[in-house]
N, C-alpha and C positions, 0 to 999 in steps of 0.2 A: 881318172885313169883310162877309163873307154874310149871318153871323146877322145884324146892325146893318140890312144892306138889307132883311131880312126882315121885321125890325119895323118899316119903312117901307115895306111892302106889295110889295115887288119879289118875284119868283120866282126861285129856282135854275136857272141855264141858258138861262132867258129874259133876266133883265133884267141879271143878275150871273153870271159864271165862273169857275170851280175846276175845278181836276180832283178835286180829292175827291167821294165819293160822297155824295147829299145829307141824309145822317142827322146827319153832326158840322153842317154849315149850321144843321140846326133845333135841336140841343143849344147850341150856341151862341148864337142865339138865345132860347131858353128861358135860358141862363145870365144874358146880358146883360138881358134882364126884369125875372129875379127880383131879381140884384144889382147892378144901375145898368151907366148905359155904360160899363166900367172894364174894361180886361185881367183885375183880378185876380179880376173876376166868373167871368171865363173860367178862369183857373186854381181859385179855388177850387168851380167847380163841376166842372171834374176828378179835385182830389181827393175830395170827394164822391162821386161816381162810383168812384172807384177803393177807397173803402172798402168801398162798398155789394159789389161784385165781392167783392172780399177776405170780406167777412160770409158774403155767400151760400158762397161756396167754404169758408170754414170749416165753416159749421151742416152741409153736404153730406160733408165728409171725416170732420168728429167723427161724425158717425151711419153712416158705414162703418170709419173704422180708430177712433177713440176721439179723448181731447182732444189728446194731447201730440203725436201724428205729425199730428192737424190744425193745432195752433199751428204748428210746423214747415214742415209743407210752405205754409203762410197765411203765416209770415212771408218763407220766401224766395219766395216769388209777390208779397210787397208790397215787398221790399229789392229785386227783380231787375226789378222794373217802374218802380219810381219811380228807380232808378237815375240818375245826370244822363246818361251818354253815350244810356242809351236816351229817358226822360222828355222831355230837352232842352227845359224849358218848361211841355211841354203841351201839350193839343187836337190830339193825334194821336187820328187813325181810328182806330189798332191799339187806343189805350188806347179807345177807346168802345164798341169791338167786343167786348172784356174782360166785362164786366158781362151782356149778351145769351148770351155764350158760358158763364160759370158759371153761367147757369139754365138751360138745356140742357143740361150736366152734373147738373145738381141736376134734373131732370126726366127724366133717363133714368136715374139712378140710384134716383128713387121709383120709376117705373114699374118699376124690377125686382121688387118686392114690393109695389105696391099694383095692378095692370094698370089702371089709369084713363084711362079715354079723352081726361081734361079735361086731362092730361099730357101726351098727343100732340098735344093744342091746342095747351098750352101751348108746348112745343117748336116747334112749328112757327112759334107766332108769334116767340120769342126768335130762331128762326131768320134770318126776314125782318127783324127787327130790325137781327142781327148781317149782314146782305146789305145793306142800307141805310147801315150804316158800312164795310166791304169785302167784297164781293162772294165773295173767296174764303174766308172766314168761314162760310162755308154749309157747309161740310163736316162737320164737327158734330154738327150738325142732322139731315143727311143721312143718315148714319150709324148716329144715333139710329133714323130713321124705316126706314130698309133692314134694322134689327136688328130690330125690333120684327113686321113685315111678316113679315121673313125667318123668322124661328122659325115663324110659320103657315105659310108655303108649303114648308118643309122637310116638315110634316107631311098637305100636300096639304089645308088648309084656307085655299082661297079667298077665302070669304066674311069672315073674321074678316081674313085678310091685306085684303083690298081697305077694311073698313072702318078697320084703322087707319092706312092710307095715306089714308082721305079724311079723318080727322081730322083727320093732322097737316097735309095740306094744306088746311083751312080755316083751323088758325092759321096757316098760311103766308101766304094771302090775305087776311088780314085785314089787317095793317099795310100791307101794301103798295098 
């Protein structure tokens, strides 16, 4: 119903109300675009969504444990997700928040071996991302960035601590 008013120029919270946060509003909107006015725009751009997650989280587990315990832990993340008691449908927040969250996984896990600044961008932004689908989704991100920080200021280097907290909060603020 939100995305639909979207694409007739109404705004989240001004014109139309949810209590969801406004990220799934504009995914569903982008879904209903690309695949016509139809629910099952809306469902199959979840599952879309939910493979893309799935992808990312495997290419990220296969380059730390190998192929067969990434198949594994990939398949019960897409058996235990698409589940019907949990799924029930679709275009839940939780599931959109899923995708943003395994590339912050997948960006703190480069950064252990490449230190890239463009990484704490990137994180930052997946972060706001997953804040834009549920708010408590941030922790993550958080985590990521208090780790990263944190190894510099344990060694009383400031300057590298401060610059990778400004990183990641430029991709913080950047989506938001």
């Amino acid at each position: 119903y939100a995305g639909q008013r979207i694409l007739e120029g109404d705004l989240p919270y001004r014109d139309v109300f949810d209590t969801k946060p406004p990220g799934v509003f504009y995914v569903d909107a982008l879904a209903l675009f690309v695949g016509g006015h139809t629910p099952w725009a809306i469902w199959a751009f979840g599952l879309v969504w939910i493979i893309a997650a799935a992808l990312v989280l495997f290419l990220t587990l296969r380059s730390a444990g190998g192929v067969l315990p990434a198949l594994g832990a990939t398949g019960f993340f897409v058996l235990t997700m698409h589940h019907p008691t949990y799924y029930q449908g679709g275009n839940l927040t939780e599931t959109y928040a899923l995708l943003p969250q395994v590339a912050i996984l997948a960006a703190a896990a480069s950064y252990v071996t490449r230190r890239r600044s463009l990484l704490l961008v990137f994180g930052g932004a997946m972060t706001a991302f997953a804040i834009l689908f549920k708010p408590t989704y941030s922790a993550l991100g958080l985590a990521f960035a208090a780790v990263s920080a944190g190894e510099e200021l344990a060694r009383r280097q400031w300057k590298p601590a401060i610059g990778r907290l400004a990183a990641f909060s430029l991709g913080l603020a950047l989506p938001l």
